[in-house]
C-alpha positions as CSV (number, residue, x, y, z in Angstrom):
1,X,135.0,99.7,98.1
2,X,135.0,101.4,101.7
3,X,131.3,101.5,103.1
4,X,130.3,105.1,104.2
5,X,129.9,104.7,107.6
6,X,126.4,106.8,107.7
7,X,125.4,103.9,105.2
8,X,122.8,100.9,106.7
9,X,124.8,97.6,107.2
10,X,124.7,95.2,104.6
11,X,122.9,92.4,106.6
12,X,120.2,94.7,107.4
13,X,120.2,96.0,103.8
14,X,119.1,92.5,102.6
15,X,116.7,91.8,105.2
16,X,114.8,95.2,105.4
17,X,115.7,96.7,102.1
18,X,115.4,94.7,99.7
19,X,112.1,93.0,100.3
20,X,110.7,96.5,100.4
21,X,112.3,98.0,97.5
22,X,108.7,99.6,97.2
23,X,108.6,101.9,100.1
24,X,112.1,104.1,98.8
25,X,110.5,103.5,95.2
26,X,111.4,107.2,94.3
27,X,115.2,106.9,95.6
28,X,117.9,106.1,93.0
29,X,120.6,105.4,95.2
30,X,118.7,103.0,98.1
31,X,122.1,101.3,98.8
32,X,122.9,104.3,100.0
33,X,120.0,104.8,102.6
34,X,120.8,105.2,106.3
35,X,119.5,103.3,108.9
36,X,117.7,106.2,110.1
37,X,116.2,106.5,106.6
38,X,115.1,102.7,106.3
39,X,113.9,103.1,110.1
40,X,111.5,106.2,108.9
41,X,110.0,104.6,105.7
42,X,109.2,101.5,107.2
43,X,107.3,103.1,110.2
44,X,106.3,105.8,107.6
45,X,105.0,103.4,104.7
46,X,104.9,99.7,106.0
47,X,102.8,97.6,106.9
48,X,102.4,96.1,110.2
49,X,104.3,93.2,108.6
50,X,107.4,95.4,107.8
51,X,107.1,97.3,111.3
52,X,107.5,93.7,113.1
53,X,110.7,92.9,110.8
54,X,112.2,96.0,112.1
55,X,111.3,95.6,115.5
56,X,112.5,92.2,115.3
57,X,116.2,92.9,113.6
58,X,117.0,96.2,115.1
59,X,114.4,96.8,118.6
60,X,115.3,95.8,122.2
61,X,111.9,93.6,123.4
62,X,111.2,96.3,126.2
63,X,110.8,98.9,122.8
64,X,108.5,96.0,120.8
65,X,106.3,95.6,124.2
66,X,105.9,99.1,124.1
67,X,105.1,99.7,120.7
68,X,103.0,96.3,120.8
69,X,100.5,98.4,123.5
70,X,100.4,101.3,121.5
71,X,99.2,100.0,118.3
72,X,97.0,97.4,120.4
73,X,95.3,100.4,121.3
74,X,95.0,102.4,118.5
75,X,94.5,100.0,115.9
């Protein structure tokens, strides 16, 4: 089966996905999800557990650094 290109990668799939099957509970299709989509529920519905998986598997450290500040501040 050809993967549809819009689709998130499979690696990232089991590592963000699938511990959080909770956050897309509502979505049939989550295999489906694109990164984009994975990207927006996590910062949408995590927790700060699930934001520092992202950041760690898909985020450059200048863009955790930054977000690090942000949420030291507001938090």
């Amino acid at each position: 089966m050809e993967q549809n290109k819009t689709m998130i990668p499979d690696d990232l799939y089991q590592k963000l996905v699938v511990p959080r099957l909770h956050l897309w509970w509502w979505v049939q299709g989550r295999r489906a999800l694109s990164l984009e989509s994975v990207v927006e529920g996590i910062l949408s519905y995590g927790d700060m557990d699930d934001v520092k998986a992202l950041f760690a598997l898909i985020y450059w450290p200048q863009t955790v650094n930054f977000f690090s500040k942000v949420f030291a501040g507001h938090v």
